[in-house]
VEXDREN-2710 file (C-alpha; in Angstrom, 1 decimal):
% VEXDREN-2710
k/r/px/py/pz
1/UNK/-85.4/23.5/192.9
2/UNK/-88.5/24.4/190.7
3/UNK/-88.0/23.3/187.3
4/UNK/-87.0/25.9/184.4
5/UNK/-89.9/25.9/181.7
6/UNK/-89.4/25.4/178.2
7/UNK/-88.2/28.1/175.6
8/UNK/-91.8/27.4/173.8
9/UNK/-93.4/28.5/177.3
10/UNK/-91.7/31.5/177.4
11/UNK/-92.7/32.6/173.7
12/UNK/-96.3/32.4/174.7
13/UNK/-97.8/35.8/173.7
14/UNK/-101.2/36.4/175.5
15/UNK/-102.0/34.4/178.8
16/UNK/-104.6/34.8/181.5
17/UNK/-103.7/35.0/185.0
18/UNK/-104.8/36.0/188.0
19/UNK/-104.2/39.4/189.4
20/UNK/-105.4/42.5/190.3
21/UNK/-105.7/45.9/188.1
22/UNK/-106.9/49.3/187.8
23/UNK/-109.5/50.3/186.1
24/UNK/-111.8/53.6/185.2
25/UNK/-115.0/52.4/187.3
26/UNK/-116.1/54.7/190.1
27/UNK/-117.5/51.8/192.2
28/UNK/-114.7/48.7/191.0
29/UNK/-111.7/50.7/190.5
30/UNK/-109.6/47.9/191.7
31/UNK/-110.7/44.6/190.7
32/UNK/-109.0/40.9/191.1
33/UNK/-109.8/38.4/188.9
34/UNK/-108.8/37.1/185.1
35/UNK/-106.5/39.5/183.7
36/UNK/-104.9/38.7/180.7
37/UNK/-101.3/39.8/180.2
38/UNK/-98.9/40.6/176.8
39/UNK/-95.4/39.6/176.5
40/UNK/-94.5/43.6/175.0
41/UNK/-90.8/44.1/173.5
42/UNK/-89.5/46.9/175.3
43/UNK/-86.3/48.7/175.4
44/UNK/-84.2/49.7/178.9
45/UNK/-82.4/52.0/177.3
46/UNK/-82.0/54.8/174.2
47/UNK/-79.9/52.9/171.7
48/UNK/-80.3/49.2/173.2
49/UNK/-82.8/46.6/171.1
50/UNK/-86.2/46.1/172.2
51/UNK/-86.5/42.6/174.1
52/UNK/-89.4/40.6/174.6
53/UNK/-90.0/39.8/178.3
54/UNK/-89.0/37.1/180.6
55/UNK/-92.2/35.2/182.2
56/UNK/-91.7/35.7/186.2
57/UNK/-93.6/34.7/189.4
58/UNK/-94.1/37.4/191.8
59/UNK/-93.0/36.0/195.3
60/UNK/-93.2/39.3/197.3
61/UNK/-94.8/42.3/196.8
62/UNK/-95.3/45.6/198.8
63/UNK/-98.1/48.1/198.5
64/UNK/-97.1/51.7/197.7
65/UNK/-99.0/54.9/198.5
66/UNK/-98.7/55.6/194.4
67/UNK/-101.0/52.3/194.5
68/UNK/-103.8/54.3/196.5
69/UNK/-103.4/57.5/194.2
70/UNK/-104.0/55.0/191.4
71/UNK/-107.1/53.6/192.5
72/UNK/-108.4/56.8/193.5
73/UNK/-107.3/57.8/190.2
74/UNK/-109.2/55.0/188.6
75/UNK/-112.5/56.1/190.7
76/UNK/-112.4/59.7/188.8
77/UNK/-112.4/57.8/185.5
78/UNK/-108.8/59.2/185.0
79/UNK/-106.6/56.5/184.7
80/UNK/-106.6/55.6/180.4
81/UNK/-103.3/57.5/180.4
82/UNK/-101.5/54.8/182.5
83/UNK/-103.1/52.0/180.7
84/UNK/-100.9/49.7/178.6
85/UNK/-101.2/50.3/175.0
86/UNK/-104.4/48.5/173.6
87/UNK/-105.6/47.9/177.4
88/UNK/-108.5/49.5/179.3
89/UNK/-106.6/48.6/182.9
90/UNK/-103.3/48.4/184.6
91/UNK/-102.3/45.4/186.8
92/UNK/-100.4/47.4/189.8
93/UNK/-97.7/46.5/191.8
94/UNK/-94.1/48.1/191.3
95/UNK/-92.2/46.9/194.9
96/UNK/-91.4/43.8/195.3
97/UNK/-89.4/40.0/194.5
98/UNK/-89.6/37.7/191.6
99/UNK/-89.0/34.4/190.8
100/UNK/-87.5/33.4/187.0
101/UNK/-88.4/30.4/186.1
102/UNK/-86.7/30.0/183.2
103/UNK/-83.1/31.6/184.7
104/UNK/-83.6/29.3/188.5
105/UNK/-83.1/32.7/190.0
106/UNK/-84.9/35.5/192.4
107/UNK/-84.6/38.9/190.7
108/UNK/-85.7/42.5/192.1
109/UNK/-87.7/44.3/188.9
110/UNK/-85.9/48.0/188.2
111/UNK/-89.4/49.7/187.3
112/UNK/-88.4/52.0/185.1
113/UNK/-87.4/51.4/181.2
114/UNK/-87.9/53.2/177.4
115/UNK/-86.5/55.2/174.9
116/UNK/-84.5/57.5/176.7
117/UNK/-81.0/57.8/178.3
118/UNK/-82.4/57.9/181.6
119/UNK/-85.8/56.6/182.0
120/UNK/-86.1/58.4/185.5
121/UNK/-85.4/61.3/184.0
122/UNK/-86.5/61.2/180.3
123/UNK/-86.3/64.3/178.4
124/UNK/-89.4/65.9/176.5
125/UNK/-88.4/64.0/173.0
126/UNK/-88.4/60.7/174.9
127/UNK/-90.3/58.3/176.4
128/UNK/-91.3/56.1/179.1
129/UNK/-92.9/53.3/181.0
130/UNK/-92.7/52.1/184.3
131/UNK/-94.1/48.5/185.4
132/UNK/-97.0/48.4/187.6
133/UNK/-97.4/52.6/187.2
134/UNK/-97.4/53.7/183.6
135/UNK/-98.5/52.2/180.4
136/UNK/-96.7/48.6/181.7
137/UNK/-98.5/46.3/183.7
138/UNK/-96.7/45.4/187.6
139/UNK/-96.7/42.6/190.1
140/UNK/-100.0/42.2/191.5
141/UNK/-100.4/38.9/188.9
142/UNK/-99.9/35.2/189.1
143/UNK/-96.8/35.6/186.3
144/UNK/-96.0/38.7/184.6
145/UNK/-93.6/39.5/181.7
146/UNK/-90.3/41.6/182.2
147/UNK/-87.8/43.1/179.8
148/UNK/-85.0/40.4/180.9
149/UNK/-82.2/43.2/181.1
150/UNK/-84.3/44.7/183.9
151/UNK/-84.1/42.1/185.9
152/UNK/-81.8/42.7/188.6
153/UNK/-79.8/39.9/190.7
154/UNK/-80.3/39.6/194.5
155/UNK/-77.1/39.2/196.6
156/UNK/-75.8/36.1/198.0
157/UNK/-76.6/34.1/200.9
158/UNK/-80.1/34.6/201.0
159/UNK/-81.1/31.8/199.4
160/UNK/-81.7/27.8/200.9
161/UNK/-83.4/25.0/199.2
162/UNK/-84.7/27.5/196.1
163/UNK/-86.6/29.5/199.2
164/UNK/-86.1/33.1/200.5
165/UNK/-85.8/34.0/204.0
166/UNK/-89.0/35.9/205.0
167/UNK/-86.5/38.8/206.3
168/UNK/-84.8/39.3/203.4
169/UNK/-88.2/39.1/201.0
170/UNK/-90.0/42.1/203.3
171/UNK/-86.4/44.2/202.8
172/UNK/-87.0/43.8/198.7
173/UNK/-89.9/45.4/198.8
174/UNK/-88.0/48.7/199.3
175/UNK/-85.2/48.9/196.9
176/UNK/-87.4/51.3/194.4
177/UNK/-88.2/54.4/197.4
178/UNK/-84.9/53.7/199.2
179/UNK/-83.1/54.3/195.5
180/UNK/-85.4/57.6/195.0
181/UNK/-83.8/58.4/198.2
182/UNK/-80.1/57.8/197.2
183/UNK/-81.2/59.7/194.3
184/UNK/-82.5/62.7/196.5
185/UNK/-79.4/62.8/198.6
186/UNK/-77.1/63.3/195.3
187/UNK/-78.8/65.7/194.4
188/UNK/-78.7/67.5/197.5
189/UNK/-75.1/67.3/197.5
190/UNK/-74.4/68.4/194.1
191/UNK/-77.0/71.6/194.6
192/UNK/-75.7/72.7/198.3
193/UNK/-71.9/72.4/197.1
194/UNK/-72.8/74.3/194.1
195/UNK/-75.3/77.2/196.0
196/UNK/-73.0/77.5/198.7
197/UNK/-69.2/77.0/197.7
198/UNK/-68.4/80.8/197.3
199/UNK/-69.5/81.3/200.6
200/UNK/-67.3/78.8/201.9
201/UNK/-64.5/79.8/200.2
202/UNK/-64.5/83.5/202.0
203/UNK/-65.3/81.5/204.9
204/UNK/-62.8/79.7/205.3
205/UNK/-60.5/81.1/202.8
206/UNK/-60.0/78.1/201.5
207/UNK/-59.6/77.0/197.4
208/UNK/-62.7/76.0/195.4
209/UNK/-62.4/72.4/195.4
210/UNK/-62.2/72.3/199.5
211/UNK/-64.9/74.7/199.6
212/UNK/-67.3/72.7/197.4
213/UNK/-66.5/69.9/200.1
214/UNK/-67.3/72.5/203.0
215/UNK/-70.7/73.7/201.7
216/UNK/-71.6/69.8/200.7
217/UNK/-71.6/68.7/204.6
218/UNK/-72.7/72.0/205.5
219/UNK/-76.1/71.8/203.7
220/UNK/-77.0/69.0/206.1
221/UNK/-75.8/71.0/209.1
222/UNK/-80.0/71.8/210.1
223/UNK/-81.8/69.3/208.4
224/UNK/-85.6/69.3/208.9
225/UNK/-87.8/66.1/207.8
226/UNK/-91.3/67.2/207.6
227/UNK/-93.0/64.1/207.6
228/UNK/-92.4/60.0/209.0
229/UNK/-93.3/57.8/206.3
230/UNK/-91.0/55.5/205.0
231/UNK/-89.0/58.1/202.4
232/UNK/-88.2/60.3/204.9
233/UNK/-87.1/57.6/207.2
234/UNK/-84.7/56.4/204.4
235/UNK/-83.4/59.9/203.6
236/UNK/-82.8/60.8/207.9
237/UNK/-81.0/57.3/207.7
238/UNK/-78.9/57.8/204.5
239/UNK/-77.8/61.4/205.8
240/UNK/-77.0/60.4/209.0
241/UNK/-74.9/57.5/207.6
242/UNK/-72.7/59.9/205.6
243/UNK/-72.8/63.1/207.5
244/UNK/-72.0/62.2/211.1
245/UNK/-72.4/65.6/212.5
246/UNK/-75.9/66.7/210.3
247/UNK/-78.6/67.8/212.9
248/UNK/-81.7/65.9/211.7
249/UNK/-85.4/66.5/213.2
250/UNK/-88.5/64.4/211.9
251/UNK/-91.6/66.7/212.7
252/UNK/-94.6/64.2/212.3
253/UNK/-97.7/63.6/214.4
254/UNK/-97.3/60.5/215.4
255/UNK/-96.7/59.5/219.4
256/UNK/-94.0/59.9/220.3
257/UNK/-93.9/56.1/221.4
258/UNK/-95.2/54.7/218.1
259/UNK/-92.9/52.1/216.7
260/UNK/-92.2/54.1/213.8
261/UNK/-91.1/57.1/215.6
262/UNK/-89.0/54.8/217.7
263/UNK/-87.4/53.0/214.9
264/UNK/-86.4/55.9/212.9
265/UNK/-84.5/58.0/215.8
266/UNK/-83.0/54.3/216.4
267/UNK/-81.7/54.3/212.5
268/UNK/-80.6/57.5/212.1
269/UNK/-79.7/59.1/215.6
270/UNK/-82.3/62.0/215.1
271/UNK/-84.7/64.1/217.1
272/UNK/-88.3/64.0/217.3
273/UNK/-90.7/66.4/217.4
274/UNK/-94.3/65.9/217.5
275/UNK/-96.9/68.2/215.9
276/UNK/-99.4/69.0/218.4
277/UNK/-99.0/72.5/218.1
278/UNK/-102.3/74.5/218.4
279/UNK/-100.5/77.1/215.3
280/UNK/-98.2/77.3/212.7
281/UNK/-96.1/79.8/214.6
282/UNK/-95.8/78.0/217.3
283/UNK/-94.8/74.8/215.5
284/UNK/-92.9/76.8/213.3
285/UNK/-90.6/78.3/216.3
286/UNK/-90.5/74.7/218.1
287/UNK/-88.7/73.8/215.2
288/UNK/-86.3/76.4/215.2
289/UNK/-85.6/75.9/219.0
290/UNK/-85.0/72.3/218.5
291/UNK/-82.5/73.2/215.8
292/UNK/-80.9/76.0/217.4
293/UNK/-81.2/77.7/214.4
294/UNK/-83.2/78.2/211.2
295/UNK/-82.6/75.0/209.0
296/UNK/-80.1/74.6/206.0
297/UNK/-81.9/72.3/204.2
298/UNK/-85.8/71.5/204.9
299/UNK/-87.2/68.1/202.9
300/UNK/-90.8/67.8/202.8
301/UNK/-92.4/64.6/202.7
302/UNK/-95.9/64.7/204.7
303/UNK/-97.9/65.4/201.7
304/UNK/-99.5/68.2/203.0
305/UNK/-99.7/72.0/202.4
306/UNK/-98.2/72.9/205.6
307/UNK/-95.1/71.8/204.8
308/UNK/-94.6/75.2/202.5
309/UNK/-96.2/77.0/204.7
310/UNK/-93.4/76.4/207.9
311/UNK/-90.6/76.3/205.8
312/UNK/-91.0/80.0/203.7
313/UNK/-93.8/81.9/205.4
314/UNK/-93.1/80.5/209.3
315/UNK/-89.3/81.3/207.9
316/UNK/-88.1/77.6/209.3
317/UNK/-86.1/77.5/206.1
318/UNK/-82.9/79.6/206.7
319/UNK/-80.8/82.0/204.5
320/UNK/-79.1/79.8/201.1
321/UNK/-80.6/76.9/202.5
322/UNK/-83.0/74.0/200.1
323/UNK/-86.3/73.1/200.1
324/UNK/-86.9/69.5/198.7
325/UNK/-89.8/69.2/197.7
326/UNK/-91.0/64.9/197.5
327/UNK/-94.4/65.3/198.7
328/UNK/-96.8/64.5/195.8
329/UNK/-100.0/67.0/195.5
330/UNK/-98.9/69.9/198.2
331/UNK/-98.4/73.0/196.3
332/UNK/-95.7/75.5/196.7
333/UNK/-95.9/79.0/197.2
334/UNK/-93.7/81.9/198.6
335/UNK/-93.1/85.6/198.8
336/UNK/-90.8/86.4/196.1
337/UNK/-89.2/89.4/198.5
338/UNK/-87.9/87.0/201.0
339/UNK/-87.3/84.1/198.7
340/UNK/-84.8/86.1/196.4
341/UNK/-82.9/87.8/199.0
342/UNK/-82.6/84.7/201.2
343/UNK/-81.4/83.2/198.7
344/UNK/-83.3/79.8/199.1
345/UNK/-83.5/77.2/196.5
346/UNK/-86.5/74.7/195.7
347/UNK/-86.0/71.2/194.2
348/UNK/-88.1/68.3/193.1
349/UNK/-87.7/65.0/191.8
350/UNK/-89.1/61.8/192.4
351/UNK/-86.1/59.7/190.0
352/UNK/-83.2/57.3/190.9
353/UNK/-80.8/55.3/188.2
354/UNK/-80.4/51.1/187.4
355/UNK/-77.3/52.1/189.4
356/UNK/-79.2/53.3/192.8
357/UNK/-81.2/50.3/192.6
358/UNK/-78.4/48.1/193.0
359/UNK/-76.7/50.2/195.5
360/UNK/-80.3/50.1/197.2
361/UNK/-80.2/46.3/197.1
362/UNK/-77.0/45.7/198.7
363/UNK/-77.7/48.3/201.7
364/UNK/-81.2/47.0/202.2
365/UNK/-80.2/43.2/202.6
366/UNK/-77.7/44.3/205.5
367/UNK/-80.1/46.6/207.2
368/UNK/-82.8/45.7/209.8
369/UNK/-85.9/47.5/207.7
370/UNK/-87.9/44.0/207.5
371/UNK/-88.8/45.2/211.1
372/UNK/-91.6/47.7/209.6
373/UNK/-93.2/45.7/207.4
374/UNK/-95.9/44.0/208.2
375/UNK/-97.9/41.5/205.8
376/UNK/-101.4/41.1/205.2
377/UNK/-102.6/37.1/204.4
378/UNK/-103.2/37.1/200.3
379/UNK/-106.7/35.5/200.9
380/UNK/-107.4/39.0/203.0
381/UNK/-106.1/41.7/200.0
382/UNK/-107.6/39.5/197.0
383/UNK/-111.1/38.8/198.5
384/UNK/-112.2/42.7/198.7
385/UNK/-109.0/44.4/197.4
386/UNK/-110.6/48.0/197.5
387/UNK/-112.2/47.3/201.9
388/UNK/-108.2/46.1/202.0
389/UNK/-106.5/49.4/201.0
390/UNK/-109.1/51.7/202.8
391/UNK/-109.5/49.1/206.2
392/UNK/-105.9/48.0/206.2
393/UNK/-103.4/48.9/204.4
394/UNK/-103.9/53.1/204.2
395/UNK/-106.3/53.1/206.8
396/UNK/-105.5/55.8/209.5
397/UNK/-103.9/53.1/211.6
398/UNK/-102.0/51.0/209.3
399/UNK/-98.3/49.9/209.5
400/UNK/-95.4/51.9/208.0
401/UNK/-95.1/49.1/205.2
402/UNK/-97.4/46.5/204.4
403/UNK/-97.0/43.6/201.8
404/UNK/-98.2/40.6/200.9
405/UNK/-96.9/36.9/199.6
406/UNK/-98.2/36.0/196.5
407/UNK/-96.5/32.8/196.7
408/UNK/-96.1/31.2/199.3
409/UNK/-93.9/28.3/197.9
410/UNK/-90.8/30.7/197.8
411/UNK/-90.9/31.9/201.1
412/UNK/-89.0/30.3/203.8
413/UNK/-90.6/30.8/206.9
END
């Protein structure tokens, strides 16, 4: 087992490491090198005590497409926001496994902290900070400070000889999208039992508490995934797992035989169907052919501006049915004719809670999503970080998930 430091070392205030960070540089806005890192009290929660952090080892740690909006961020000179108070850069890295030294433990870092109730969904009067994203530095380092009560255990079993299995590390790279997704599937339950229950209960003349029930399956009946990235895999997969009889379609562009397309109709029992439309309309009524019907609840997740398009001018969304909007950038826009009288309702909300992390955790350590993740050899990613994210790792032909160990000596192979 590696051997606890000292309480002294843990006190230590300012301390160089290497890592890489963000900065406002149009040429360098991703740089690895000496970066010196702050051991900051912060607070988890409104009414708990500020802490100072716990010094950690990064172990695992996977790249996130809010990494490459970040550094293209940085590249604009419009980054200073995000920057740690005092700082003029932000060490990245939000997904992924730690090692704590001075606890002889692996922990999974819940991102999200400050003076508010919820963090994820902090009200105008609070505030927030997430690690690796927003005013806190993240896991790209050699050691990194973290508020000790956001530390989060790992489950048994997954352990031997103070190592990790390798197929457990690349699962923990996940926890934080796969909780925004547990998050996202709430949500559509609470707001389809709630837009639909008086419809069910002339329906199926049936009381309001059954009819609550009714409409909360029924939202899922049509379900349209716009988009095959990893979110809307995990959303297809957490659907499906709940809702046996919810009719799920990805629409992506991807082949048909690509293993992402083949692994997600493996998870979640869904349809495919591939974008190679020469128009909108005729994409537009492919989907509602495939669905037999116009869709009850259509979640976009492509990132792109056709998504609104299909969904309220191609009329793919149906009659009282959501639009979930997870995309980041697309705008929305819609004929307010059609929108009121069909009676559709738009959400968005990229949030989860401590306790979708945890449920996150537990469901990601039993499932088989190491199988996407590929990893890219440290020496690689730190030797020309910036050729790495544009080459590699968001390059038109890169995996669903890439990560990379930062250190190797608690990784079992």
């Amino acid at each position: 087992m590696t051997p606890s430091v000292s309480f002294a070392e843990r006190r230590v205030i300012n301390m160089i490491v290497k890592g890489t960070y963000f900065q406002n540089d149009p040429d360098k806005p991703l740089v690895y090198g000496d970066v010196e890192i702050t051991n900051v009290k912060r607070q988890r929660l409104r009414g708990e005590e500020c802490k100072e952090g716990v010094l950690c080892e990064p172990v695992m740690v996977g790249f996130c497409g809010t990494d490459n909006e970040l550094m293209r961020m940085g590249s604009e000179g419009l980054l200073s926001a995000k920057f740690p108070e005092g700082k003029n850069r932000l060490v990245n890295g939000h997904e992924g496994i730690v090692w704590v030294p001075s606890e002889n433990r692996f922990a999974i870092v819940l991102i999200r902290g400050g003076d508010s109730y919820d963090p994820t969904r902090y009200t105008e009067d609070e505030t927030y900070f997430e690690y690796g994203c927003d005013q806190a530095d993240g896991l790209f380092a050699d050691k990194q400070y973290f508020n000790p009560d956001m530390l989060l255990p790992i489950p048994d079993g997954f352990v031997e000889d103070g190592k990790l299995k390798l197929e457990f590390a690349k699962k923990m790279v996940f926890p934080d999208p796969f909780a925004c997704m547990l998050f996202q599937l709430e949500r559509m339950e609470d707001l389809g039992s709630a837009h639909n229950f008086r419809v069910a209960m002339k329906k199926y003349k049936c009381d309001e508490v059954k009819a609550r029930d009714i409409a909360r399956e029924e939202i899922f009946d049509r379900t349209v995934i716009f988009g095959l990235g990893t979110t809307g895999m995990f959303i297809g997969d957490l659907i499906k797992r709940k809702y046996k009889n919810a009719n799920i379609i990805f629409v992506a562009r991807s082949s048909e035989e690509s293993q992402k397309v083949r692994f997600a109709l493996e998870q979640t029992g869904g349809e495919y169907l591939r974008n190679t439309f020469d128009s909108e309309d005729e994409l537009a009524k492919a989907i509602i052919d495939k669905l037999e019907g116009r869709a009850t609840v259509f979640i976009g997740v492509s990132g792109s501006q056709v998504e609104h398009r299909i969904a309220f001018d191609k009329k793919v969304l149906g009659c009282n049915g959501i639009y979930n909007s997870f995309s980041l950038g697309p705008k929305i826009t819609f004929d307010t004719m059609p929108f009121g009288f069909e009676n559709h309702l738009i959400m968005g909300s990229i949030n989860f809670r401590q306790d979708h992390m945890e449920q996150a955790i537990k469901m990601l350590a039993e499932s088989s999503y190491d199988k996407i993740v590929e990893l890219i050899d440290k020496e690689e990613f730190i030797s020309d970080p910036i050729g790495a994210y544009k080459n590699k790792i968001y390059s038109k032909n890169a995996p669903l998930k890439t990560a990379v160990i930062w250190n190797e000596k608690y990784i079992e192979r």
